[in-house]
Backbone as JSON Lines, residues from 0, in Angstrom:
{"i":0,"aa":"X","n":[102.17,105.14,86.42],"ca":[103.38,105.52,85.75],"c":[103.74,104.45,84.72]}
{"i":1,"aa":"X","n":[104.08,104.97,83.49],"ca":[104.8,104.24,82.32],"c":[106.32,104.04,82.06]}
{"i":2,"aa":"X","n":[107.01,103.05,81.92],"ca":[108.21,102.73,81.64],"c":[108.17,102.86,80.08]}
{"i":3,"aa":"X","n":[108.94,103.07,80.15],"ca":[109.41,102.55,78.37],"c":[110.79,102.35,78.45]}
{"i":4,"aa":"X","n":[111.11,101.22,77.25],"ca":[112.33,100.74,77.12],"c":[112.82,100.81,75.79]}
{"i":5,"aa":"X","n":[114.23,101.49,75.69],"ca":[114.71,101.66,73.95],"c":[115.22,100.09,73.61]}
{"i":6,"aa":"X","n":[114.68,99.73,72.28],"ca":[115.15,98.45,71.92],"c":[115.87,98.99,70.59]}
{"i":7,"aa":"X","n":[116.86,99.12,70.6],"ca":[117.55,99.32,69.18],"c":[116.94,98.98,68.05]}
{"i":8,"aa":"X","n":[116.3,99.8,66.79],"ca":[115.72,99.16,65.76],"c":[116.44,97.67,64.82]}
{"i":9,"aa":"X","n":[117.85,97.74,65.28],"ca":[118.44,96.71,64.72],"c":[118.29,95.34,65.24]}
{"i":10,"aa":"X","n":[118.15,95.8,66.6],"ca":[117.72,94.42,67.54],"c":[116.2,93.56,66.86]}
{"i":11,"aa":"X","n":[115.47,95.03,67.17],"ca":[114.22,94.64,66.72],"c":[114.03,93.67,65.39]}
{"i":12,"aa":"X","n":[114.63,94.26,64.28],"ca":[115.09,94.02,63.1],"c":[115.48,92.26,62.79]}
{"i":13,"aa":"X","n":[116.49,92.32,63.61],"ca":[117.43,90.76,64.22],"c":[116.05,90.0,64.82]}
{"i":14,"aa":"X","n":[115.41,90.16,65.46],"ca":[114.61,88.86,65.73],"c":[113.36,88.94,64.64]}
{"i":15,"aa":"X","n":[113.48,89.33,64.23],"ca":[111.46,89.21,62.81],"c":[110.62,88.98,63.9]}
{"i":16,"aa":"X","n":[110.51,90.02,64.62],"ca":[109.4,90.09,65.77],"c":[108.79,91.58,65.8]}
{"i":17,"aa":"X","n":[107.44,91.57,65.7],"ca":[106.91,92.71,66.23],"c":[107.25,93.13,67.84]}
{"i":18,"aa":"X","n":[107.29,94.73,68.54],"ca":[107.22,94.86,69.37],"c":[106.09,94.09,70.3]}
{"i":19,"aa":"X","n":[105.55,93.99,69.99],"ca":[103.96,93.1,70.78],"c":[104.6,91.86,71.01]}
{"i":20,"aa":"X","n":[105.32,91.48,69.95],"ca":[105.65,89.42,70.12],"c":[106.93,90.18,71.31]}
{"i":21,"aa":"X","n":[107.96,90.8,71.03],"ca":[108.98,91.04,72.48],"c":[108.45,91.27,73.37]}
{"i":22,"aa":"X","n":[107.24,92.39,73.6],"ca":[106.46,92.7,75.11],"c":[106.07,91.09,75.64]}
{"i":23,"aa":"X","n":[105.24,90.25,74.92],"ca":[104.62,88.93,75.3],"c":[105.5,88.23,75.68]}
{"i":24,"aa":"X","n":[106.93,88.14,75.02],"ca":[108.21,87.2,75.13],"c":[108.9,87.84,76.37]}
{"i":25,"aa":"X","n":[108.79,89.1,76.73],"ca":[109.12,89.58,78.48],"c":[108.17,89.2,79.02]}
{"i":26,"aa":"X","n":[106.91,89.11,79.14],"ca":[105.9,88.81,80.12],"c":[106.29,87.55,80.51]}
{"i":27,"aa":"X","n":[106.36,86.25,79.43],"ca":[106.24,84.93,79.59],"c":[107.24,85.2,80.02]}
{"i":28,"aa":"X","n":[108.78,85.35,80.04],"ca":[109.88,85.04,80.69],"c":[109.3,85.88,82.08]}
{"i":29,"aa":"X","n":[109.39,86.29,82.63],"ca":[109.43,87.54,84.12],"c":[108.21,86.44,84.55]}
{"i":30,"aa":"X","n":[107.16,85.84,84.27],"ca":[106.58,84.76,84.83],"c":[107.06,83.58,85.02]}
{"i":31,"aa":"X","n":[107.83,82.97,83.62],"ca":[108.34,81.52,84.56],"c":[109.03,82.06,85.26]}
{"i":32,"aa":"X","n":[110.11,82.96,85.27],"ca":[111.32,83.56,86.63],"c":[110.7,83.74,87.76]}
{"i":33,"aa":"X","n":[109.46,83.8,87.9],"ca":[108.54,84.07,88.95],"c":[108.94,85.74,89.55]}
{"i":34,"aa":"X","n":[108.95,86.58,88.61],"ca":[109.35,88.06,88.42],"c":[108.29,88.79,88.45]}
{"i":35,"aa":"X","n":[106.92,88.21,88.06],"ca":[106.0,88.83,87.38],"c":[104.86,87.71,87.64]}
{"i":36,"aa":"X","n":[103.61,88.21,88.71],"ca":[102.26,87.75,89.0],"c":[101.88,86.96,87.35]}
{"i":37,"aa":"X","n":[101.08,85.85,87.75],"ca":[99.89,85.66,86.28],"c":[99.54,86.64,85.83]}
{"i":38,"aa":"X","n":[98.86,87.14,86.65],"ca":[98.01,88.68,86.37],"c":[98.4,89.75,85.87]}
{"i":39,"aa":"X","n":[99.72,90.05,86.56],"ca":[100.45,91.34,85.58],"c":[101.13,90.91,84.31]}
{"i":40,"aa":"X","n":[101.64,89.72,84.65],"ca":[102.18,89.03,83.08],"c":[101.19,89.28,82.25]}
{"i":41,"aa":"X","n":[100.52,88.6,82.36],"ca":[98.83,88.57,81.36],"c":[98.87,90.37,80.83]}
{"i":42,"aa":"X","n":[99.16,91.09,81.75],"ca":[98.17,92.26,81.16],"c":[99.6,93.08,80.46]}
{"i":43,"aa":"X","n":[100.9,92.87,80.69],"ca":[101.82,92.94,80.1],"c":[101.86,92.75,78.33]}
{"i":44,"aa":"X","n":[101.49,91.55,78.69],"ca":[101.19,90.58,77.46],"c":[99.92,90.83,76.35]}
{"i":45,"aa":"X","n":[99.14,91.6,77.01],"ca":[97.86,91.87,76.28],"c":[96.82,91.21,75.69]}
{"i":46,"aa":"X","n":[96.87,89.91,76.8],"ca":[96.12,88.63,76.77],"c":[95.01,88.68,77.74]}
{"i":47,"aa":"X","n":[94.0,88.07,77.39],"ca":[92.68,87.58,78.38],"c":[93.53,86.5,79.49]}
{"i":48,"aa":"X","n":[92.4,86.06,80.13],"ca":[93.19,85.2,81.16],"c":[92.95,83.68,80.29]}
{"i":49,"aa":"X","n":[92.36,83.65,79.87],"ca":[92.25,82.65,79.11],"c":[92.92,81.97,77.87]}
{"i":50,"aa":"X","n":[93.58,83.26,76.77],"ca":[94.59,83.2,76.35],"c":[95.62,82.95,76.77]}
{"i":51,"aa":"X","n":[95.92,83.84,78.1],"ca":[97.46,83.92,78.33],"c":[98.09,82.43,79.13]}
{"i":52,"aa":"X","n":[96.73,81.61,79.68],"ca":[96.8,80.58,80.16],"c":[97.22,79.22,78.64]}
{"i":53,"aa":"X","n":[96.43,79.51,78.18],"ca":[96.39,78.54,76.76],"c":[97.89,78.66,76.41]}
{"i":54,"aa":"X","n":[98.42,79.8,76.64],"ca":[99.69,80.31,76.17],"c":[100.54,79.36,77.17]}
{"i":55,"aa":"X","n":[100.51,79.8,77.8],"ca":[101.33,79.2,78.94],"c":[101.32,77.59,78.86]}
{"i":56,"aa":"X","n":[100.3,76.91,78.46],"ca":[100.54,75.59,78.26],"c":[100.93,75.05,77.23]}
{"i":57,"aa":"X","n":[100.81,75.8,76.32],"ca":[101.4,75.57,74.65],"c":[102.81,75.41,75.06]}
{"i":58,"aa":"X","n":[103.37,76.6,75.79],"ca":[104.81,77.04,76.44],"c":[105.33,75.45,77.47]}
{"i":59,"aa":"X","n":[104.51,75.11,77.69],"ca":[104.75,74.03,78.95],"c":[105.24,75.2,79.94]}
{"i":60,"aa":"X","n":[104.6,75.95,80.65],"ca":[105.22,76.88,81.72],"c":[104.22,76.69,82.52]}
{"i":61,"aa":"X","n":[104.96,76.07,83.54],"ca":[104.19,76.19,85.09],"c":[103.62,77.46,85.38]}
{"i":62,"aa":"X","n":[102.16,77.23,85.78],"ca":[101.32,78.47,86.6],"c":[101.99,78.86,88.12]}
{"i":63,"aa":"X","n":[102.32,78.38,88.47],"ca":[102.99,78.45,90.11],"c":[101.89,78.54,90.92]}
{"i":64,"aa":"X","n":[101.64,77.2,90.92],"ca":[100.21,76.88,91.47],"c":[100.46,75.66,92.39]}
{"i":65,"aa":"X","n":[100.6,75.5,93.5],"ca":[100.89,74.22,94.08],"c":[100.19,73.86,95.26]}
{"i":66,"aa":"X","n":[100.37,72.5,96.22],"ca":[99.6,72.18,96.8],"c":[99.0,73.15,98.16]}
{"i":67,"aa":"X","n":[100.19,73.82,98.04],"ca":[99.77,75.14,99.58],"c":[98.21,75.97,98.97]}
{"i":68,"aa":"X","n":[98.41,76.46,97.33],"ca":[98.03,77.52,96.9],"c":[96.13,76.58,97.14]}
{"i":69,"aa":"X","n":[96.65,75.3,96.83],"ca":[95.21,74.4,96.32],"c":[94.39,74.45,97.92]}
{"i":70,"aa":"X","n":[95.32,73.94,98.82],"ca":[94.29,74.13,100.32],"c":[94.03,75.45,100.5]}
{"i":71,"aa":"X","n":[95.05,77.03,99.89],"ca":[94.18,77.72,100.28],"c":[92.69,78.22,99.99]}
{"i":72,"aa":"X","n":[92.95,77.59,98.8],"ca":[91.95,77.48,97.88],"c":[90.56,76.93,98.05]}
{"i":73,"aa":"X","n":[90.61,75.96,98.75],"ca":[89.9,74.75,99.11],"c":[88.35,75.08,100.13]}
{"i":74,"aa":"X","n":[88.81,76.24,100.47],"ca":[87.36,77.14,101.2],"c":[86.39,77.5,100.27]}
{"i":75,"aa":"X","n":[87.06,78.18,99.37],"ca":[86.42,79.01,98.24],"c":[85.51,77.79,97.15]}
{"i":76,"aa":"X","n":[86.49,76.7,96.78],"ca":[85.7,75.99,96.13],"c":[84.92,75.03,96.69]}
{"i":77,"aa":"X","n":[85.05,74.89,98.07],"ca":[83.47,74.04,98.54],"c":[82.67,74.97,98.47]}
{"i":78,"aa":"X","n":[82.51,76.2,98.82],"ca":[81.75,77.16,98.73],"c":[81.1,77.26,97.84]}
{"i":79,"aa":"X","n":[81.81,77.38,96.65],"ca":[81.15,77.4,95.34],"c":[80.66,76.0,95.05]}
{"i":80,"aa":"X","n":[81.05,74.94,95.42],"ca":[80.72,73.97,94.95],"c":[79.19,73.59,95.44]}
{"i":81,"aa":"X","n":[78.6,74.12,96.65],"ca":[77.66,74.37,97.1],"c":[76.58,74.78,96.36]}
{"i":82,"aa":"X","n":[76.85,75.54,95.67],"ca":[76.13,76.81,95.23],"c":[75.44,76.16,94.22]}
C-alpha cells in the first residue's frame, strides 16, 4: 500500500526544493527521531546503502548503532572473519 501526502504547491515553492530533496529531508529526519529503520529510511530516500550512509555522515547523524547492537554482532563477524 501507497501513502501519499498533499504538500501545498506554495510550500513546495517556499523551500527551492524538489519533491525528492523533501521525501530525503523526511527520511533523514524519521531516522535521527528513530521513527524510521536505516533500511526503510534509505529506501524512502531513494539511496543505496552506501549513499544514504555517506549521507548520514555528511549530516553528522548517528546510525543507532551501539555497543549492545556491536556484541550482537560479534558472532557474525568472527565468522566472517574466519572465512
Amino acid at each position: 500500500m501507497v501513502y501519499a501526502i498533499e504538500i501545498p504547491a506554495e510550500v513546495v515553492h517556499a523551500t527551492r526544493m524538489t519533491l525528492q530533496e523533501i521525501k530525503l529531508e523526511l527520511a533523514l529526519m524519521l531516522f535521527q527521531q528513530n521513527k524510521l529503520s536505516f533500511g526503510k529510511a534509505r529506501e524512502m530516500a531513494g539511496l543505496t546503502v552506501w549513499d544514504f550512509q555517506l549521507l548520514l555522515g555528511q549530516r553528522k547523524i548517528s546510525i543507532h548503532y551501539d555497543i549492545q547492537d556491536y556484541l550482537a554482532d560479534q558472532p557474525a563477524i568472527n565468522a566472517l572473519a574466519k572465512q
